[in-house]
KOLKE-234124 format. One record per residue: residue number from 1; x, z, y of N, C-alpha, C, O in turn. Coordinates in steps of 0.001 Angstrom, whole numbers, plus 500000, padded with zeros to 6 digits. Each point is the difference from the previous one (the first is absolute). Layout:
<sites>
NUM;X;Z;Y;X;Z;Y;X;Z;Y;X;Z;Y
...
</sites>
This chain:
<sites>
1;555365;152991;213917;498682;499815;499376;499769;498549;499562;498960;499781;499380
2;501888;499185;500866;499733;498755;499809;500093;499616;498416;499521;499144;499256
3;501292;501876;500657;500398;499891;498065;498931;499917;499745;499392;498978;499683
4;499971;502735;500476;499219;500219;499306;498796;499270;500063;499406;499853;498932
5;500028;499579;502253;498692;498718;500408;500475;498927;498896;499194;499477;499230
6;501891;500300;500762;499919;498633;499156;500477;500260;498158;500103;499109;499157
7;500031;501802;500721;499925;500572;498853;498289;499833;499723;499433;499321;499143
8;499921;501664;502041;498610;500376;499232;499071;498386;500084;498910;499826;499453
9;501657;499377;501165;499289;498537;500335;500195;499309;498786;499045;499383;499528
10;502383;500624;499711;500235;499644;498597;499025;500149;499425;499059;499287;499653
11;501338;502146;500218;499081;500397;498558;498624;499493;500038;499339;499731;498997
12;500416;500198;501760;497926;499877;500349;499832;498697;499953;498909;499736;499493
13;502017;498833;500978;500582;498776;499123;500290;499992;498758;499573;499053;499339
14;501197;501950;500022;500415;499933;498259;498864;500651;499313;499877;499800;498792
15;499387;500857;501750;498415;500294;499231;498880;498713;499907;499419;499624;498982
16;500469;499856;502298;499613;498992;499857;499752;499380;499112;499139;500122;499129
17;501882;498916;501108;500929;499438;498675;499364;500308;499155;498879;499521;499832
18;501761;501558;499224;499574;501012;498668;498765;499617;500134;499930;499276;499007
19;498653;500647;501661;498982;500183;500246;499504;498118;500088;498866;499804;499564
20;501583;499428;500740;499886;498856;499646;500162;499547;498631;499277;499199;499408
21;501955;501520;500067;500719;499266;498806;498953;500605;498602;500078;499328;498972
22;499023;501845;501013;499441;500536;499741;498399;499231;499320;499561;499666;498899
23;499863;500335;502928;498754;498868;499922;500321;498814;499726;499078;499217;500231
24;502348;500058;499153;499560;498732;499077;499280;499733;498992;499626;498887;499632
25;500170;502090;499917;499323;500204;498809;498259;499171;500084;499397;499123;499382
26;500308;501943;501957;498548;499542;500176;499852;498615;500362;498941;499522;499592
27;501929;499550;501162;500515;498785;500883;500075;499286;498808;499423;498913;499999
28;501396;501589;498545;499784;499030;499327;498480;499611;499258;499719;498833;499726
29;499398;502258;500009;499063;500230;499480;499240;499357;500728;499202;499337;499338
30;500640;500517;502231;498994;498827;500787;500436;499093;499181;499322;499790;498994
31;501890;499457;501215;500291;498790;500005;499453;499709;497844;499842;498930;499412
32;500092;501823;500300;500037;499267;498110;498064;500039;499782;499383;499332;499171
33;499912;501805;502002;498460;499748;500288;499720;498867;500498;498939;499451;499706
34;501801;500080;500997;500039;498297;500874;499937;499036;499444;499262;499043;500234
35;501821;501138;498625;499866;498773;499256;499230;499954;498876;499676;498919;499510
36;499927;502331;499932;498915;500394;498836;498767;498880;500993;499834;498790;499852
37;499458;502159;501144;499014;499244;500206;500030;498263;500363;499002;499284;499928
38;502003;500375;500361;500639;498790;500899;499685;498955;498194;499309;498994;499843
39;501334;501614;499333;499977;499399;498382;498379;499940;499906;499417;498956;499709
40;499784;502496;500619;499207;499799;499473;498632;498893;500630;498963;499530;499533
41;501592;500434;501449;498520;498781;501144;500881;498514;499608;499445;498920;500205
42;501780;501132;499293;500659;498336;499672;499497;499884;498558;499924;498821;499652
43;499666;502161;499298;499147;500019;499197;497937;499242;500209;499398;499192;499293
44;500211;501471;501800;498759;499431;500119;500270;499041;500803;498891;499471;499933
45;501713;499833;500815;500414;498390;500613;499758;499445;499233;498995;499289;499989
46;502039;500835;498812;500194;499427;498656;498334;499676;498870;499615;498943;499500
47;499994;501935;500467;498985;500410;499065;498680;498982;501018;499455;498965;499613
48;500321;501754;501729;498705;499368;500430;500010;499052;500966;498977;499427;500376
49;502570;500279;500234;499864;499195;500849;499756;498570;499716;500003;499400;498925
50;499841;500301;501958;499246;498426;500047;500690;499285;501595;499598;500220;501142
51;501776;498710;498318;500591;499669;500943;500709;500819;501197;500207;499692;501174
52;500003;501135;498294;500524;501441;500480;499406;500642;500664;500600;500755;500765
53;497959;499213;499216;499103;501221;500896;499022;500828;498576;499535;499755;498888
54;500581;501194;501993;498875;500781;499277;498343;500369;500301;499669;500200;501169
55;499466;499869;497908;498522;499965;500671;499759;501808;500260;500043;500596;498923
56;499774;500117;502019;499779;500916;499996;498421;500737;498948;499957;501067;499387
57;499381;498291;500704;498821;500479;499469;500046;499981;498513;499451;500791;499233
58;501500;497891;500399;499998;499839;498420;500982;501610;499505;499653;500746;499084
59;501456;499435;501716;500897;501660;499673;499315;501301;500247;500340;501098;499559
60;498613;498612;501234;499284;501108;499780;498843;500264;499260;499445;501089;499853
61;500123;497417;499528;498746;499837;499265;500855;500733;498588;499635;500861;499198
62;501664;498344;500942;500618;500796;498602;500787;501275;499960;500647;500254;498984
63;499353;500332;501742;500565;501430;500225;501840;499824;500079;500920;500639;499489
64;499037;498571;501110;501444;499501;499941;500698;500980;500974;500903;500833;499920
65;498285;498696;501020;501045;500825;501631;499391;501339;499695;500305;500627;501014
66;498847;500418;498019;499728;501180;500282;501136;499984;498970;500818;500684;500615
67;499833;498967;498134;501035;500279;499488;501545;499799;500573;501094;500315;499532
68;498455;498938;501839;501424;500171;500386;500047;501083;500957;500906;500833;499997
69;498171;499169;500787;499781;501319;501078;500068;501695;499059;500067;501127;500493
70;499895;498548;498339;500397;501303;499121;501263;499941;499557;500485;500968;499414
71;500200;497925;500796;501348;500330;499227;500354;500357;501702;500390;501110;500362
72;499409;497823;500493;500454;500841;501284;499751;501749;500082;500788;500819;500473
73;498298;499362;499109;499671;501596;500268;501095;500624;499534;500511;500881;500690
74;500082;498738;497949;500996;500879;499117;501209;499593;500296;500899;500699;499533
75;499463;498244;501198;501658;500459;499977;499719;500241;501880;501064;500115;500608
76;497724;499957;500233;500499;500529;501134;500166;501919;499134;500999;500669;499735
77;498131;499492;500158;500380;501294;499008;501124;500497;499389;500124;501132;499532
78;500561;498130;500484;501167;499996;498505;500881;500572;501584;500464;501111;500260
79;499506;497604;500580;501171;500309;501216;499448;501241;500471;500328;500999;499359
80;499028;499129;501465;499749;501347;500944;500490;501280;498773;500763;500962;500089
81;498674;498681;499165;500022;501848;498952;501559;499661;499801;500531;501091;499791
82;500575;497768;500172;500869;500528;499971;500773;500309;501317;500889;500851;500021
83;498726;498400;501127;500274;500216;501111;499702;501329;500687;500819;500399;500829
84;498122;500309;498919;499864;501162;500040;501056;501193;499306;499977;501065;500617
85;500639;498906;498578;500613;500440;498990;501333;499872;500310;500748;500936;499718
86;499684;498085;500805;501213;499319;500611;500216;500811;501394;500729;500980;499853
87;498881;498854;501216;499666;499955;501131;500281;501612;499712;501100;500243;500497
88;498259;501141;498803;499898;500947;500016;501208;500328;499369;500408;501041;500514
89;500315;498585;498664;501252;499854;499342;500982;499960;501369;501043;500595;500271
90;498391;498731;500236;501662;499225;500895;499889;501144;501226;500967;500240;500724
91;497953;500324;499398;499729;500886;501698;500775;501693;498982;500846;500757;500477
92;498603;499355;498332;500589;501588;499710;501560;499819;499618;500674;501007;499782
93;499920;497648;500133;501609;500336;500147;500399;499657;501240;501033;500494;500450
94;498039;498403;500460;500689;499889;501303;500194;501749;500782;500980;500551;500501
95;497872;499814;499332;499999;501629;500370;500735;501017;499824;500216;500967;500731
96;500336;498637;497775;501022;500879;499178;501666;499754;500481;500912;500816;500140
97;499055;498064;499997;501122;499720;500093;500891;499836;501962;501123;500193;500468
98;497493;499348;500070;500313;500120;501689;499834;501869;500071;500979;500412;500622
99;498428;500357;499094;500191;500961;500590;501064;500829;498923;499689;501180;500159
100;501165;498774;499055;501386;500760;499646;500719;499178;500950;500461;500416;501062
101;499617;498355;498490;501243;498943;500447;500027;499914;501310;501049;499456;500344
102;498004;500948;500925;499780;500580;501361;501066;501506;500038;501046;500267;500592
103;498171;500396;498570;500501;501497;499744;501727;499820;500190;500732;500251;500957
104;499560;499173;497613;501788;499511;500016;500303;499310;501281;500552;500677;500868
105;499180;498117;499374;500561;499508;502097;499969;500637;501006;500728;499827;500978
106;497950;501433;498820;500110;500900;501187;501178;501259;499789;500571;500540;500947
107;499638;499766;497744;501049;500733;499779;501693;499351;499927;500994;500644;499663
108;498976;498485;500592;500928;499438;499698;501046;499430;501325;501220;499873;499898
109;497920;499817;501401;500245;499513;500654;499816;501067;501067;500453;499741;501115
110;498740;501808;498626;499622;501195;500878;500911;500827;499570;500333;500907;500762
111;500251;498998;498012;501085;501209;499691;499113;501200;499934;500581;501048;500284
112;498237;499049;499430;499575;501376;499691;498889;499640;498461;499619;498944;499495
113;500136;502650;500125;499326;499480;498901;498339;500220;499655;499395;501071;499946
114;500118;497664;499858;498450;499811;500221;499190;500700;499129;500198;500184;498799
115;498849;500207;501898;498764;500699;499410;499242;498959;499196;499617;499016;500633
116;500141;501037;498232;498808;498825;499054;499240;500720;499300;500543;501085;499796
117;498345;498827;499682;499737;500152;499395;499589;498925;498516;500056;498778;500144
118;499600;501749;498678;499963;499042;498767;498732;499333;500176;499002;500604;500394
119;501013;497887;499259;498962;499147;500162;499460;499883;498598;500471;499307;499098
120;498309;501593;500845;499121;499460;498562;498269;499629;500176;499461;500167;501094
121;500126;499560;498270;499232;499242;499493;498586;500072;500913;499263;499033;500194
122;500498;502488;500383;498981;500421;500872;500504;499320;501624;499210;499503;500803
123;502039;500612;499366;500833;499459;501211;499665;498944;500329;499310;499826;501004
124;501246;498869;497951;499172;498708;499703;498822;499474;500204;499760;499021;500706
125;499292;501784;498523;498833;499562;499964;498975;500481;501648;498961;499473;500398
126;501855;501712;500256;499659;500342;501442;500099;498447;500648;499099;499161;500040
127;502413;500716;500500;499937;498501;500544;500106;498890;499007;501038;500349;499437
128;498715;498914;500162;499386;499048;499306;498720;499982;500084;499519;498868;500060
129;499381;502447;499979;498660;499280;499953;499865;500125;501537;499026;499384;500434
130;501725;501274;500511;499255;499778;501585;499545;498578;500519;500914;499191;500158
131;498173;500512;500046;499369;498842;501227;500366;500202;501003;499390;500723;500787
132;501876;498612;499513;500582;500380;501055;499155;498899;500928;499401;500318;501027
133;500663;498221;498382;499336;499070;500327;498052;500080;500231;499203;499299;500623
134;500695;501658;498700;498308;500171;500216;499761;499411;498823;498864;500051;499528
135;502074;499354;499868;499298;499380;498663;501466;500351;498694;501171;499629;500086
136;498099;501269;498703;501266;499876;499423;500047;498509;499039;499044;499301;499665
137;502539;500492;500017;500286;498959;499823;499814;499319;498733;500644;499051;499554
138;498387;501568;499939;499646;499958;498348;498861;499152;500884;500197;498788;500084
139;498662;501747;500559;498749;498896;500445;500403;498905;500546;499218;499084;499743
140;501764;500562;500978;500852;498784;500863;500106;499441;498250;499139;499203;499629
141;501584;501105;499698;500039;499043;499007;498809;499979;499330;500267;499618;498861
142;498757;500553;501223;498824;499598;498847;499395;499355;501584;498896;499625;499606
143;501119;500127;501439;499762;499369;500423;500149;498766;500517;499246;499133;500443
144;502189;501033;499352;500818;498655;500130;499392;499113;498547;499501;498875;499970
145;500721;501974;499021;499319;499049;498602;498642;499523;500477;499779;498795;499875
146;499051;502160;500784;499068;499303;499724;499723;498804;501245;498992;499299;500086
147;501997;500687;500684;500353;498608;500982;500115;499089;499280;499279;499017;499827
148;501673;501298;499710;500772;498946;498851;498923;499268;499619;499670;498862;500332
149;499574;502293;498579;499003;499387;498857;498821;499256;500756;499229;499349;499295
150;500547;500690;502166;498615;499551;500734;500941;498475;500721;499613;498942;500496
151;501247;501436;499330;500912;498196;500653;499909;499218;499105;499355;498957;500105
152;501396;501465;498639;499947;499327;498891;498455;498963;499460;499727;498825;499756
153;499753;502212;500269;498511;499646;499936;499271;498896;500557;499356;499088;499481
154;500968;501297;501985;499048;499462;500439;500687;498163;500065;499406;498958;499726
155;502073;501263;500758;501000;499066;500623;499147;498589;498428;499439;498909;500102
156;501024;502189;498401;499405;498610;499323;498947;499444;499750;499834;498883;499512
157;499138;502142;500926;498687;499258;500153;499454;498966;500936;499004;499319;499754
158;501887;500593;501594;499843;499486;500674;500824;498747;499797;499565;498929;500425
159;501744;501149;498873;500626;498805;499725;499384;499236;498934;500094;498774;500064
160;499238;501803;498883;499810;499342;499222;498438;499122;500358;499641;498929;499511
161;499724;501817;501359;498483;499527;501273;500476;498759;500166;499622;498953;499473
162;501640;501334;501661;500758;498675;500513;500427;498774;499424;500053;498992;500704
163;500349;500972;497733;500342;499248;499618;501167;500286;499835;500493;498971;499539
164;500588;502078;500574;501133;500246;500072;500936;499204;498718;499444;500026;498902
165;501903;499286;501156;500176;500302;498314;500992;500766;500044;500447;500523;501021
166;500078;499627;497573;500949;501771;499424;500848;500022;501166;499918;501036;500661
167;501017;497923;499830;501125;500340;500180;499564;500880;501989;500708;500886;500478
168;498383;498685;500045;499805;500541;500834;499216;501731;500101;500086;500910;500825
169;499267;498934;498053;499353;501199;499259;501247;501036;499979;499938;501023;500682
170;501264;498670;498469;500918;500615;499651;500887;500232;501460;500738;500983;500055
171;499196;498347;500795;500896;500070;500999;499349;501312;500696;500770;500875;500397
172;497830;499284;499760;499145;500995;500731;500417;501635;499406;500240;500986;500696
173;499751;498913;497723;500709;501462;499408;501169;499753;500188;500343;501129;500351
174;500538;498298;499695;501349;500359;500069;500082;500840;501965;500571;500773;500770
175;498683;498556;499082;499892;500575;502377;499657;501313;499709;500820;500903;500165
176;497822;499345;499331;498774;501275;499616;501508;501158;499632;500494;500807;500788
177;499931;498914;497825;501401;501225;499589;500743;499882;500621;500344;500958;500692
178;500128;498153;499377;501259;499779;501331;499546;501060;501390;500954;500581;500517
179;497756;499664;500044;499376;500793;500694;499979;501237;500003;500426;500743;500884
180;499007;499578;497985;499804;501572;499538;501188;500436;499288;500158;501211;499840
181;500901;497771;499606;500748;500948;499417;501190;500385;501055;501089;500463;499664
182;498494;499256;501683;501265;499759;501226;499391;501818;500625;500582;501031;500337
183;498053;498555;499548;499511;501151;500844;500181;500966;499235;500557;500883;500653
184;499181;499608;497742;500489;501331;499315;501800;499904;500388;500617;501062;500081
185;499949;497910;500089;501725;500264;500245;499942;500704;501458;500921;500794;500194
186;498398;499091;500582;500067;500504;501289;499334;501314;499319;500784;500754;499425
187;497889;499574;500586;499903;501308;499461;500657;501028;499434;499873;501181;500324
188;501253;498127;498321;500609;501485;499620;501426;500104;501047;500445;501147;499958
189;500252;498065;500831;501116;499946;500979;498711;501289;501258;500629;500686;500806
190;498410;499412;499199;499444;500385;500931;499993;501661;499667;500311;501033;500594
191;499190;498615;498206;499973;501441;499663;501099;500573;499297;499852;501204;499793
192;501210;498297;499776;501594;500701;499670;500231;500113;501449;500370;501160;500176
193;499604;498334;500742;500422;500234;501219;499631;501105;500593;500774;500629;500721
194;497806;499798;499010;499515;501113;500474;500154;500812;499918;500023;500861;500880
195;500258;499292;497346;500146;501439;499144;501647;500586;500568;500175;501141;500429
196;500559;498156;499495;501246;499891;500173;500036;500871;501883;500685;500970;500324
197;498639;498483;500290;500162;500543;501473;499049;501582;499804;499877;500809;500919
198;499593;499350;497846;499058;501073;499727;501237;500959;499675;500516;500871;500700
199;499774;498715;498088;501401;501016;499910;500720;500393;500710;500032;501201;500268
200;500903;497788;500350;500920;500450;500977;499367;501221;501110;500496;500974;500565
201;498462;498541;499409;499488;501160;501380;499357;501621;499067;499912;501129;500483
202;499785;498490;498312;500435;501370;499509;501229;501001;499846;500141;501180;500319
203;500585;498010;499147;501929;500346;500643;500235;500258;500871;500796;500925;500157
204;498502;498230;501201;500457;500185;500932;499574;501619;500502;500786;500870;500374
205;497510;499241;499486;499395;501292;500498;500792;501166;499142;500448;501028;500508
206;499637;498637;498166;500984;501506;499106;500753;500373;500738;500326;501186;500056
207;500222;497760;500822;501138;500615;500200;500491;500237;501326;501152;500105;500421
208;497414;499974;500313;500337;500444;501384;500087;499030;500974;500184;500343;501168
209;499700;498371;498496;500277;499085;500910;498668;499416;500961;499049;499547;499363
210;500871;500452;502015;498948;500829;500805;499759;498387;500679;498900;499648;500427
211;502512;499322;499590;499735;498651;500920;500407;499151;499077;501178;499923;499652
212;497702;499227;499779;501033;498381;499605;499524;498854;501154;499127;500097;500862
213;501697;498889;498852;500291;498965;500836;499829;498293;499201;500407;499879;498844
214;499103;499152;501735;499237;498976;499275;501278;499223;500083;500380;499549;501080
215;500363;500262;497697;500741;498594;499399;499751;498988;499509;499745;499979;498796
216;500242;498683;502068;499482;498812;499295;501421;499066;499707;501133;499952;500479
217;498036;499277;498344;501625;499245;499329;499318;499203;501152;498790;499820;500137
218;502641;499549;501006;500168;498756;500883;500696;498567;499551;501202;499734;499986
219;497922;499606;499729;500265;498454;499778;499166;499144;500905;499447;500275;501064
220;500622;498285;498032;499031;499232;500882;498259;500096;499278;498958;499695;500580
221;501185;500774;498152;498246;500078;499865;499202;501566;500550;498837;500364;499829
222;502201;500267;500808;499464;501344;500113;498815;499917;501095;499996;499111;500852
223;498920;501955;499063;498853;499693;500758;499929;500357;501289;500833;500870;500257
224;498414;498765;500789;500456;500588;501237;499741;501537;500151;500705;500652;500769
225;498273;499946;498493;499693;501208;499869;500533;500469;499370;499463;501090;499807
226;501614;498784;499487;501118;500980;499275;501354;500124;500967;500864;500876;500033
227;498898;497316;501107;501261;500000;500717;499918;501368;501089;500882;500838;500185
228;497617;499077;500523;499971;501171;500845;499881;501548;500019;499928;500808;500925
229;500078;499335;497535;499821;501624;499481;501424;500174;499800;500476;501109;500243
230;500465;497711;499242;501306;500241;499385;500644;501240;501269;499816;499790;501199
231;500856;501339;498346;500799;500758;500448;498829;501330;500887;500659;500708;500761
232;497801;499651;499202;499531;500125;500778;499862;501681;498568;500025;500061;498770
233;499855;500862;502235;499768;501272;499393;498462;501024;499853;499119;500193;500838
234;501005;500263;497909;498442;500462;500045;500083;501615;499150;500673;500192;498988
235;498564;500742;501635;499233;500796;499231;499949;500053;498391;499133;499233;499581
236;501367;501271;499672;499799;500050;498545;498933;500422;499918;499475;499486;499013
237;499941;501108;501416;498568;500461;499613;498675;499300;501312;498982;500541;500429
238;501510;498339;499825;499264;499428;501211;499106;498879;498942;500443;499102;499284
239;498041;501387;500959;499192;499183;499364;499532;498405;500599;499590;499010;499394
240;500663;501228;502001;500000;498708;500510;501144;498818;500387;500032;499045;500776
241;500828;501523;498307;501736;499220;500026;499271;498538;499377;498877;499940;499499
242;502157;498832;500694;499486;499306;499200;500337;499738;498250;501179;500022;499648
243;497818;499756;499401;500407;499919;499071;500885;498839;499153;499896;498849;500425
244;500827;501344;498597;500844;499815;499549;499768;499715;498377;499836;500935;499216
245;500167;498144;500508;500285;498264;500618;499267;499325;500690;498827;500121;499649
246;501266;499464;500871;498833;499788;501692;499317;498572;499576;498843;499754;500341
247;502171;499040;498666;498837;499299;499809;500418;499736;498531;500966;500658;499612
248;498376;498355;499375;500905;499341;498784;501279;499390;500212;500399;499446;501025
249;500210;500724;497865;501494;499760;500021;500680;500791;500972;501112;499539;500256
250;498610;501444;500340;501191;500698;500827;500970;501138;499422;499781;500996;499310
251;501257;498510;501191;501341;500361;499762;500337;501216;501212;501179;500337;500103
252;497991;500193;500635;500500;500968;500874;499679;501916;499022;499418;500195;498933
253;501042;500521;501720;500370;501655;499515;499904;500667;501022;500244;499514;501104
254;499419;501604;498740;500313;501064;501065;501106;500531;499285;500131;499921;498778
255;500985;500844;502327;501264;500655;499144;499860;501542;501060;499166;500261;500868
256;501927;500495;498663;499907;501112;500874;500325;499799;501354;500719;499222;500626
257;498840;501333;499526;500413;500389;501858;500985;501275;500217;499336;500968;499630
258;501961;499486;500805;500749;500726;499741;500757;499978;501127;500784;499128;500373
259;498684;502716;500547;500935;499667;501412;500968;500972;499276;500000;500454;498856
260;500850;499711;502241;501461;500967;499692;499692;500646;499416;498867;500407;500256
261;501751;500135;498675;500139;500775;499240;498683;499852;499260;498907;500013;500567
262;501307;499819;497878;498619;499646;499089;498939;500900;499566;500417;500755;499122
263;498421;499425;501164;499071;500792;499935;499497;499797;498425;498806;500029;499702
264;502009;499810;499556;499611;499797;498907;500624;501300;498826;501172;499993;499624
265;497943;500925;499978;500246;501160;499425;500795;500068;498783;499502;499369;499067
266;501552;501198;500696;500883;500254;498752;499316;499980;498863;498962;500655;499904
267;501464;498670;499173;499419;500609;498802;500345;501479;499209;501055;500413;499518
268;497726;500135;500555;500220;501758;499494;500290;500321;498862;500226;501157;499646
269;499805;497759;499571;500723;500396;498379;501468;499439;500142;500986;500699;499770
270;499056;498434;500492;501987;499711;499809;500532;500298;501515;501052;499396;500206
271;498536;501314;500821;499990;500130;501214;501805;498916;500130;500908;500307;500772
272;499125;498635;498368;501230;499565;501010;499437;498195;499643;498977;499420;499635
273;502243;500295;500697;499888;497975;499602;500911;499798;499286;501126;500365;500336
274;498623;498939;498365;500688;499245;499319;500530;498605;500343;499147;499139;500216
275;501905;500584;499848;500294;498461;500292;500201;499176;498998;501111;499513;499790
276;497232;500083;499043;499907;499119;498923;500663;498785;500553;500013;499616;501170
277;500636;499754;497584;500380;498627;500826;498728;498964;499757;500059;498980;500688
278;498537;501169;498224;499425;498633;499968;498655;501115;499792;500105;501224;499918
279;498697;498018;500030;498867;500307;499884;500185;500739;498673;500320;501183;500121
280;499561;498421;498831;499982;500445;498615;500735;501220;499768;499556;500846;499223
281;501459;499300;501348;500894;501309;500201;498725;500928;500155;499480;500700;499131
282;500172;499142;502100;499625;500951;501001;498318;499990;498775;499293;501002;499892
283;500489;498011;499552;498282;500376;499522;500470;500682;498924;499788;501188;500243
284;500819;498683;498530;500779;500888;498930;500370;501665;500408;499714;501049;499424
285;500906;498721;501596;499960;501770;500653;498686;500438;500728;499897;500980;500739
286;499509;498486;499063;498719;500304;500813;499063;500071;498871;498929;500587;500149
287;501395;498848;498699;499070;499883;498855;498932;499525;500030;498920;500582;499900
288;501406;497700;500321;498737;499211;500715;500070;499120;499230;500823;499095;500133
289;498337;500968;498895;499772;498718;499083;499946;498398;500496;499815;499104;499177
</sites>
C-alpha cells in the first residue's frame, strides 16, 4: 500500500501545483492594480503637494480622493470578478481531474477495475458551491476586496493627516497587496485542497471503500496536527472524523484503508483489469475527455 499512499500524495501535490500555476493570473492582476493606483497618488504628490505633503481638506475640497477611492472601487472589482472566475475554473478541473486520476491509481496499483462515474457540469457545480467552510468562497473574496478597499482608504488618509510623503505612502500599499494578495493564494490552495479530498472520497464511497486513513506529507514545515492524525484511521462516512485540509496550505489526504483482501467491488461492465501503462491510455479507453 505504500505505492499506492505515495502515488495518491503526488498527485494531490501535482494538482496543487496546476492550481497555483493557474491563479497567476489573478497574482498578476493585484500586482499591475498596485502600481495603477501607486502611479496614480505619485500623480497627486506631484500635482498638490507642497514640499512633499499633502493638505487633506484641499483633496477633498476638490474631489480628488473621491476620484481616487473610485478608481480604487474598479480595479478592486476588476480583481475579485476575475478571481472569482479563476478560483471556480481551477476547483471544476481540480475535481475533474483528482477524481479519474484517483480512479486510474486506485486501479492500477489494486489490480481490479474501478467503478466511476462521468463528471459533468451538475457534478461540479454540487461541490464547488458547498460551504463547506460556512462561507462560500466567492463571499471570502468580495470580502477580502472590501478589506482591501477599507485599508487602502483609510491607511492614506491617515498618512496624508500625518504628513506622510509618497515614498512611505507607497511603501503602506505595497504591504496592503502584498497582504491580500497572500491571503486569496492561501484561499484557492484551501479550496483545491478540499475539492480534491471531496472527490477522492466519492471514488472512494463508489466503490465500496468503508475505512480511509489520514496521510500527511512529513517534513520540517509539517503541522503538529497533521503530525498526530498522520497514519490514524476513520469511518468514511464518520461525520465527526477530522476534516481535510485541516488548516491553509495543507498537504495531508485521506487514502484507502484496505485490510486483507480488498473490499473494493469489480467493475460490472469490463468485470476484469486492464494493465494501461499511463493515465491517458487508460482515460482514451474509458472515453474521458
Amino acid at each position: 500500500m505504500d505505492k499506492l499512499n505515495n502515488e495518491l500524495l503526488n498527485l494531490l501535490e501535482d494538482l496543487l501545483e496546476q492550481s497555483d500555476d493557474s491563479f497567476e493570473e489573478v497574482l498578476i492582476e493585484y500586482q499591475n492594480s498596485r502600481d495603477k493606483l501607486k502611479q496614480m497618488i505619485a500623480q497627486i504628490y506631484m500635482q498638490y503637494g507642497i514640499d512633499g505633503e499633502l493638505d487633506f481638506n484641499q483633496l477633498q475640497r476638490t474631489g480628488v480622493l473621491k476620484q481616487f477611492n473610485e478608481q480604487v472601487e474598479e480595479e478592486l472589482v476588476k480583481i475579485g470578478t476575475l478571481e472569482v472566475f479563476t478560483i471556480t475554473a481551477i476547483l471544476g478541473a481540480a475535481f475533474t481531474q483528482s477524481y479519474y486520476r484517483s480512479a486510474f491509481t486506485l486501479e492500477q496499483n489494486l489490480n481490479v477495475g474501478i467503478n466511476f462515474n462521468r463528471v459533468n457540469q451538475s457534478i461540479l457545480d454540487e461541490f464547488i458551491n458547498q460551504n463547506w467552510s460556512k462561507k462560500h468562497f466567492s463571499d471570502r473574496i468580495w470580502a477580502n476586496q472590501n478589506a482591501l478597499r477599507k485599508a487602502l482608504s483609510t491607511n492614506l488618509e491617515k498618512g496624508i493627516r500625518n504628513g506622510d510623503k509618497l515614498d512611505k505612502v507607497a511603501k503602506i500599499f505595497d504591504a496592503q497587496f502584498k497582504s491580500r494578495s497572500s491571503e486569496s493564494m492561501r484561499l484557492v490552495r484551501t479550496e483545491t485542497a478540499k475539492i480534491i479530498e471531496e472527490s477522492r472520497e466519492k471514488i472512494y464511497a463508489e466503490n465500496g471503500i468503508g475505512k480511509i486513513q489520514w496521510l500527511s506529507t512529513l517534513d520540517s514545515v509539517t503541522s503538529e496536527g497533521c503530525i498526530e492524525l498522520d497514519g490514524q484511521i476513520f469511518d468514511i462516512d464518520d461525520h465527526n472524523k477530522p476534516d481535510c485540509p485541516r488548516h491553509p496550505n495543507c498537504r495531508s489526504t485521506y487514502v484507502p484503508y484496505l485490510e486483507i483482501g480488498t473490499n473494493i467491488r469489480k467493475d460490472n461492465k469490463t468485470k476484469e483489469y486492464i494493465p494501461y501503462q499511463n493515465y491517458n491510455e487508460w482515460a482514451e479507453a474509458n472515453d474521458i475527455a
